[in-house]
C-alpha positions as CSV (number, residue, x, y, z in Angstrom):
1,X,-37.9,42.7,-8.1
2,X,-34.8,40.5,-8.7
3,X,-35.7,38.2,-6.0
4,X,-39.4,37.6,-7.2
5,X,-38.2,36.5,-10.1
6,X,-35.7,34.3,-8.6
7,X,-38.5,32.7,-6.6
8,X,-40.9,32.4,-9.8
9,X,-38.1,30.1,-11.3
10,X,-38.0,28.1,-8.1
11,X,-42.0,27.7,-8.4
12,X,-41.7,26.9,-11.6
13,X,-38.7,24.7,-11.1
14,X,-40.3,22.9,-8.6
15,X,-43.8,22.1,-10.6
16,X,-42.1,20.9,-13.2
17,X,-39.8,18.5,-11.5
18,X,-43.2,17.4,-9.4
19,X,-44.8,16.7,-12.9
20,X,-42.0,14.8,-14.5
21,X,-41.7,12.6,-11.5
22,X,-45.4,12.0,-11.6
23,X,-45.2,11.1,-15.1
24,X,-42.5,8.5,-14.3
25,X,-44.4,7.1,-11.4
26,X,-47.6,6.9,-14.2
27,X,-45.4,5.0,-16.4
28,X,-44.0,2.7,-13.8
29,X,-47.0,1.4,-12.8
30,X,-48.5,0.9,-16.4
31,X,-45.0,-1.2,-16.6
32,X,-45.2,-2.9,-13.7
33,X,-47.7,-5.0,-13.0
34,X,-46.4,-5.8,-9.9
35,X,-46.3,-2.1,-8.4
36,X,-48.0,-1.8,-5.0
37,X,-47.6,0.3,-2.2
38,X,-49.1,-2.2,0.2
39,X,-46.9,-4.1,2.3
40,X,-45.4,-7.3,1.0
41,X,-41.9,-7.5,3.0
42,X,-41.3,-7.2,6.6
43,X,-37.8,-7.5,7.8
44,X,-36.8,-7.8,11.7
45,X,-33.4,-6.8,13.1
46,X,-31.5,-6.9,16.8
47,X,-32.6,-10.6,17.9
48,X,-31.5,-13.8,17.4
49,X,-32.7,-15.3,14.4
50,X,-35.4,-17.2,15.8
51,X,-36.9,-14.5,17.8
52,X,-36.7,-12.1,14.7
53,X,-38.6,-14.7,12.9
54,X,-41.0,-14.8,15.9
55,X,-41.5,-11.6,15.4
56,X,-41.6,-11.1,12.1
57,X,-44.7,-14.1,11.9
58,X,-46.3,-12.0,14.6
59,X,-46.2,-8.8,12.5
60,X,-48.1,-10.7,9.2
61,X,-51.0,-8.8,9.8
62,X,-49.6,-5.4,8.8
63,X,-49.4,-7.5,5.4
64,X,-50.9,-5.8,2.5
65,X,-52.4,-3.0,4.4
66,X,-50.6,0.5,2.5
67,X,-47.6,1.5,3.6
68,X,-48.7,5.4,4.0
69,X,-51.0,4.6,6.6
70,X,-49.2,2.2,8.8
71,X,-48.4,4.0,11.8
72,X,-45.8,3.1,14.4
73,X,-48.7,2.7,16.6
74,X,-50.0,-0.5,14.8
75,X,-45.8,-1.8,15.6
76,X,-46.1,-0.6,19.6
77,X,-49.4,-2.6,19.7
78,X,-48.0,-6.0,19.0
79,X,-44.0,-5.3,19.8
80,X,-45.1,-4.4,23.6
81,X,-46.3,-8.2,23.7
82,X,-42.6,-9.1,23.4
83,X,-40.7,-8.9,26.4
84,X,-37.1,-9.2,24.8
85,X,-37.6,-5.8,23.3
86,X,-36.7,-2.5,25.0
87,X,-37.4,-0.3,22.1
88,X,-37.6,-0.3,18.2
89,X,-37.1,1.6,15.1
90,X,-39.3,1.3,11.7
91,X,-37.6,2.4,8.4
92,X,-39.8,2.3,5.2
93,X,-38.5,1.5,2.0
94,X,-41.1,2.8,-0.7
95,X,-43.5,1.6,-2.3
96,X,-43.6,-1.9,-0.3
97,X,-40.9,-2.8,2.3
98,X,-40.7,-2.0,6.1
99,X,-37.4,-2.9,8.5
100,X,-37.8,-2.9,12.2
101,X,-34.8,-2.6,13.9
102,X,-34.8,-3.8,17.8
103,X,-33.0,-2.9,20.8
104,X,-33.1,-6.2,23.0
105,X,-33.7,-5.4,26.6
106,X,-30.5,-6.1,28.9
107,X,-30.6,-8.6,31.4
108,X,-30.3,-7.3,35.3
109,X,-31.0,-9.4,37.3
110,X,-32.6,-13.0,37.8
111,X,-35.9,-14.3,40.5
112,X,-38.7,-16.6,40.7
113,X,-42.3,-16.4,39.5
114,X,-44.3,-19.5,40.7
115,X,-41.3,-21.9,41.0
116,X,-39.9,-20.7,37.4
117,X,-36.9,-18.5,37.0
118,X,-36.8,-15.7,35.2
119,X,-34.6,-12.4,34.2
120,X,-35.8,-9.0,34.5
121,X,-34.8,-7.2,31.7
122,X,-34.0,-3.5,31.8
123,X,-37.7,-3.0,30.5
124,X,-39.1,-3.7,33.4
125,X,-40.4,-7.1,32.3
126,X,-39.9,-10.4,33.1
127,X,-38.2,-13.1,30.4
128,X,-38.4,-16.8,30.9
129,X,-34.9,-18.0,31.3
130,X,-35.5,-21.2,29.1
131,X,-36.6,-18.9,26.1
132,X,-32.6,-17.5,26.0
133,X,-29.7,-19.1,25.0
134,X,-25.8,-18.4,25.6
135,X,-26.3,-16.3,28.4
136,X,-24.3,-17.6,31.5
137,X,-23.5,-14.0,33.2
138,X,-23.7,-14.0,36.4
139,X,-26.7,-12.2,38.1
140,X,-28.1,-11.1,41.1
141,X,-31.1,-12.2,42.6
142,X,-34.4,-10.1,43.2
143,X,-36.6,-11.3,45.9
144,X,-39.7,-9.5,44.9
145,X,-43.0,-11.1,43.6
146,X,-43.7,-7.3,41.7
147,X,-42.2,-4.1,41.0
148,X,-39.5,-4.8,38.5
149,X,-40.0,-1.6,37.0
150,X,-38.8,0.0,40.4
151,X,-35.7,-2.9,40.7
152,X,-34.7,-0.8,37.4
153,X,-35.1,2.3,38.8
154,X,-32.6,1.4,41.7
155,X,-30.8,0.1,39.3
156,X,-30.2,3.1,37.7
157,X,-29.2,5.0,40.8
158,X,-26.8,2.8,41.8
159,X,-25.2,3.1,38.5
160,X,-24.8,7.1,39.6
161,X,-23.3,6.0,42.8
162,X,-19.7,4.7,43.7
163,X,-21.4,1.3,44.3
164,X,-20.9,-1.2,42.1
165,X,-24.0,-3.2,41.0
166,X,-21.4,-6.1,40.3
167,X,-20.6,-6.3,43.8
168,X,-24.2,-6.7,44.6
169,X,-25.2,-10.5,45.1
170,X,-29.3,-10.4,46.2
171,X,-32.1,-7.0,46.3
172,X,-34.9,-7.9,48.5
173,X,-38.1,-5.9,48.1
174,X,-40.6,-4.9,50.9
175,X,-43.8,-3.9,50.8
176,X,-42.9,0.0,51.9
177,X,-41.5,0.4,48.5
178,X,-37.6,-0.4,50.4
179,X,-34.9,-2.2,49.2
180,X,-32.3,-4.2,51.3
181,X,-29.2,-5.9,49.4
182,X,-26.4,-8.4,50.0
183,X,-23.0,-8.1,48.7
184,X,-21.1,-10.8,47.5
185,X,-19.2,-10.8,51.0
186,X,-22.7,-11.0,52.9
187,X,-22.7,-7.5,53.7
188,X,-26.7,-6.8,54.1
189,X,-27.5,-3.2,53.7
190,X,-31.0,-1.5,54.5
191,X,-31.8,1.0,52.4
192,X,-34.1,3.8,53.6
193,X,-37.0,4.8,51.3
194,X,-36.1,8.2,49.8
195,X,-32.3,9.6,49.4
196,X,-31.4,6.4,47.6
197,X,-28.5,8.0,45.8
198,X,-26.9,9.7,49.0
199,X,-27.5,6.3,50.8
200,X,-25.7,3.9,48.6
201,X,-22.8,6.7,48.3
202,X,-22.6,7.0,51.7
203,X,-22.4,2.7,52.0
204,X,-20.4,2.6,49.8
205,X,-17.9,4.8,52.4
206,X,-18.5,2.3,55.2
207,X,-17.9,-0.5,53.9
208,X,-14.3,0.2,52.7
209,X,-13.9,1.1,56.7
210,X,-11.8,-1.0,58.0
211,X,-13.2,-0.5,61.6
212,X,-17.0,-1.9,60.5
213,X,-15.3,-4.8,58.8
214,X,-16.4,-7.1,61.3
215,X,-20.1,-6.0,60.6
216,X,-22.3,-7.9,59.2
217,X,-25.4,-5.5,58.6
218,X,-25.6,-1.2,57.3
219,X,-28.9,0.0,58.5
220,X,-29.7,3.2,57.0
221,X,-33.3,3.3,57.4
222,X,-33.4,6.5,59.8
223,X,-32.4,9.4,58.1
224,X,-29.1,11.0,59.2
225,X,-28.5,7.7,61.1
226,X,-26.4,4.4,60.4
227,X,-26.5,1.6,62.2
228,X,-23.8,-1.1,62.2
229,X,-24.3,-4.8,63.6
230,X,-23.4,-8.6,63.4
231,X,-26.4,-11.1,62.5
């Protein structure tokens, strides 16, 4: 019985508190003139200033629509155009304000696309190397005229492996869905198509053997086999 009550004052609590705040919101906007909950103020965050501004001129069109029914769907449809970005968050700020908060995709490696050069971002996508600025890290190169989304895939397995991807000078790309690289000390190693992981572990073995030193090429195409040869 006690805890009926209890839960009629939390009812009643609760209405009450619903109905003064209504009454407050009432007042504010018979105040206010200026009260609106459609959009008037997008901010961007995570670029540099220019893109942000980029962006932020490319999201004018969520303008004035009511910030209850913009979805993060309306944001996907016109961020995913925007190949710096890897991923975003949207925080609204009631009754009229919206920040998006990027993550900028990081740069992995570099190639060619009709005779211009371009990084491949960790997105999968391709960024015009003349749209960045104060980037000089050294990259390797992808030979590869598609399939950046599976560079990054490799990527990611050879950051599970003992290999370093900063040792790593040049991927080349075929089209059975291999990948050769170079090392910075012209080591070319042929990468079978499946087992990536154990591959590049195992690699990364035989090429710290002093005996293959003179070797200029790791095939590891054929499962369970390793071939070692000069060019």
């Amino acid at each position: 019985m006690l805890q009926l009550q209890d839960k009629k004052k939390k009812l009643f609590f609760y209405l009450l508190l619903l109905i003064l705040l209504g009454t407050q919101i009432s007042k504010n906007q018979n105040n206010n003139k200026n009260f609106t909950v459609k959009v008037n103020h997008i901010e961007v965050f995570g670029l540099s200033n220019e893109n942000n501004r980029k962006v932020s001129e490319n999201l004018n069109s969520l303008l004035l629509h009511n910030i209850f029914f913009i979805k993060r769907d309306y944001f996907e449809e016109i961020l995913k155009k925007n190949n710096l970005i890897e991923s975003f968050y949207i925080q609204k700020f009631y009754p009229n304000k919206i920040k998006v908060n990027i993550k900028k995709t990081n740069f992995l490696a570099t190639t060619n696309q009709n005779n211009k050069k371009f990084y491949i971002g960790s997105n999968g996508k391709l960024i015009p190397i003349e749209n960045t600025v104060n980037f000089n890290k050294k990259l390797p190169f992808v030979f590869s005229k598609n399939n950046y989304a599976e560079f990054v895939k490799l990527k990611k397995i050879i950051d599970k492996s003992d290999f370093q991807f900063k040792e790593i000078d040049s991927f080349y790309y075929f089209p059975s869905n291999r990948w050769d690289l170079k090392t910075n000390n012209g080591l070319l190693i042929k990468l079978p198509q499946k087992n990536l992981l154990e591959a590049l572990q195992f690699a990364h073995k035989v090429k710290l053997n002093e005996k293959i030193k003179e070797n200029k090429i790791i095939d590891l195409r054929i499962s369970n086999h390793m071939i070692t040869y000069n060019e």
